[in-house]
N, C-alpha and C positions, 0 to 999 in steps of 0.2 A: 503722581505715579502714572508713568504711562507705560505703554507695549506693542510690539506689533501683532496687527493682526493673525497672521500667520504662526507667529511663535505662542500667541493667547489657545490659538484651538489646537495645536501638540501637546501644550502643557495639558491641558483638561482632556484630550483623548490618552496621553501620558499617566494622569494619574497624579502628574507635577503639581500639586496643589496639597494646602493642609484641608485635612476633613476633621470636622466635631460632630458629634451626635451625642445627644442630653435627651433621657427621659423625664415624663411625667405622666405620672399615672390620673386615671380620669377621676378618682377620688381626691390623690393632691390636689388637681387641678379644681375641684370644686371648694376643698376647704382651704386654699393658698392663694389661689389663683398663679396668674403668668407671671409675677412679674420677677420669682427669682430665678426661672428658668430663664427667662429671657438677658437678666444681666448676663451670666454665664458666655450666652449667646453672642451680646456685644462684646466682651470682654476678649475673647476669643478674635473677634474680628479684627480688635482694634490693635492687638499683640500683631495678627499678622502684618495688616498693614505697614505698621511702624515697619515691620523688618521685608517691606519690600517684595511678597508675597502674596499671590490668590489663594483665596479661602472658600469655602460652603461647610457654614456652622448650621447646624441642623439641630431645632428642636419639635421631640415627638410625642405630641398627645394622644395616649393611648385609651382612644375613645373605642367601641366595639368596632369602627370604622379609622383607622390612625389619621390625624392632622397633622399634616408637617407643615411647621413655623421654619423659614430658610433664611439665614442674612448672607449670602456673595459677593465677588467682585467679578466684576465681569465687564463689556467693553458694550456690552447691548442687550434689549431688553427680552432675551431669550434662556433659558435655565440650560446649565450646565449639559442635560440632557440632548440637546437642539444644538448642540455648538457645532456640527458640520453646516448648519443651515445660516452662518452668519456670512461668510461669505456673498450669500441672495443680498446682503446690504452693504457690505462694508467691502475695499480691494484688500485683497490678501497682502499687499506691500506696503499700506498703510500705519502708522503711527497713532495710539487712538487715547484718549485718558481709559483710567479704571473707574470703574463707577461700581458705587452699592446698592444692590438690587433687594428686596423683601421680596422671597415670594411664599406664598402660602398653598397648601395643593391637599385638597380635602374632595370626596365627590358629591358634596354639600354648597360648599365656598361659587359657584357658578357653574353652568353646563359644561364646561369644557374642564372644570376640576381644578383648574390651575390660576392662580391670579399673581401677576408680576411687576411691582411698583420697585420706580429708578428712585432712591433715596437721595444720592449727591453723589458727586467724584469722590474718590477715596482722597485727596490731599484738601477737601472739604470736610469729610469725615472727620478728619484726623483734629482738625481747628474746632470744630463746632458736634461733637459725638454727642453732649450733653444734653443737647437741644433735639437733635436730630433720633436719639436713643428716645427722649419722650414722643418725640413723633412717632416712629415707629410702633411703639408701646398701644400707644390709644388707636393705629389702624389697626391694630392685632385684636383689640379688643373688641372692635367695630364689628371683626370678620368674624371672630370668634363667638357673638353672638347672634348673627344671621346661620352661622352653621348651625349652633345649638338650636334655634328655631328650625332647619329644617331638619335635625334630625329628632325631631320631638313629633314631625308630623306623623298623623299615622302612616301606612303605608296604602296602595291601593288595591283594595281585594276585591275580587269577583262576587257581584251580588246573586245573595239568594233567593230563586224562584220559588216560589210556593209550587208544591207539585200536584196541587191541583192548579196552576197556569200553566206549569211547563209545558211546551211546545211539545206533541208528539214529534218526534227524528221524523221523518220525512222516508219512504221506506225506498231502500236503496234498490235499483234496479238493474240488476248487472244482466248486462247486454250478454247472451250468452251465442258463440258462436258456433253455427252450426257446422259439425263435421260434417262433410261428406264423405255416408261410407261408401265404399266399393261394394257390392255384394257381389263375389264370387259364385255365379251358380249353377252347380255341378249339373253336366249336360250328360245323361243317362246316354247314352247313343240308342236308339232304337232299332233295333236289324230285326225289318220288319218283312216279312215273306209276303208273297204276292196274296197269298190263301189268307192269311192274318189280313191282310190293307181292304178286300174283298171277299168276299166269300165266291167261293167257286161255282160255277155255273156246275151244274148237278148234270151231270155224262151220263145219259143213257143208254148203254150199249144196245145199241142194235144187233140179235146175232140174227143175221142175213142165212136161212139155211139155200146153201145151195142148192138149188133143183137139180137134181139128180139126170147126166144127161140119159136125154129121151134114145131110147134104141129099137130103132126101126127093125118091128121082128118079121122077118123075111120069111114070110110062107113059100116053100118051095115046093113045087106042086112036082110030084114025081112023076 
């Protein structure tokens, strides 16, 4: 089974592909285990195949955190999600086989959440699924309990101080900036008279009597 690269990422931005999706609950899944979810899963795949078609069969454990178990086809080792980003490797005009990809995406399963193993080409699949179904089976199984161990771990909380250690807070010192006021201030006018500024030199009238003029009294002797 092969395809071009260009016509691979229309189909999957298209929508062009069969979807399955299979629950199991976190109860089943501890008193069953995976492995009839996971026929389901193959089963599904191998139908498309046969008839010439991409697939993303999807099984989801419904842990209080969901794990999704994925089996695809696809042209490279990037999830269905990423497929404008193929391109970055492959020419768009190119001819490419199909290949079956596991991927598994839990935020348990490694840092980045997602992990994505190439199974075989799909016209490999198709001759050898019996084999390659058991493979798949025991990597699931591998992942599936490194999740469960991280999600067993406790979480990480903030330890508590005894309050007789606690740190006194450090006491906050807010820079406070100083207003500059204006002080508007009202200027009385003073009208101030010369008498008010000094006291007045104290005027003593002088009344000057005029002497009275003298008259020459003329004895007229007869």
């Amino acid at each position: 089974m092969e395809i071009n690269v260009h016509k691979f990422q229309e189909a999957i931005l298209d929508g062009s592909f069969e979807h399955t999706e299979n629950h199991l609950t976190a109860a089943a899944f501890k008193k069953d285990g995976i492995e009839a979810g996971l026929t389901k899963v193959f089963a599904d795949v191998r139908k498309a195949i046969d008839k010439q078609q991409l697939i993303q069969a999807d099984l989801v454990i419904d842990f209080p955190e969901p794990t999704i178990i994925t089996v695809e086809t696809g042209i490279i080792n990037l999830p269905f999600a990423n497929v404008n980003k193929v391109t970055n490797f492959l020419e768009a005009d190119e001819i490419v086989p199909v290949r079956v990809y596991l991927v598994v995406a839990s935020p348990f399963v490694n840092v980045s959440g997602l992990r994505i193993d190439e199974i075989a080409t799909a016209a490999d699949y198709l001759t050898g699924f019996e084999t390659l179904n058991k493979q798949m089976t025991a990597s699931v199984h591998e992942k599936l309990d490194h999740i469960q161990e991280e999600m067993a771990k406790p979480k990480e909380t903030a330890k508590l101080v005894p309050a007789n250690k606690q740190k006194t807070p450090a006491k906050k010192t807010t820079r406070r900036t100083a207003t500059k006021r204006t002080t508007t201030r009202k200027t009385t006018k003073k009208t101030t008279t010369a008498a008010a500024k000094k006291p007045a030199a104290k005027i003593t009238k002088r009344t000057t009597k005029k002497a009275a003029p003298k008259t020459a009294r003329r004895t007229t002797k007869k």
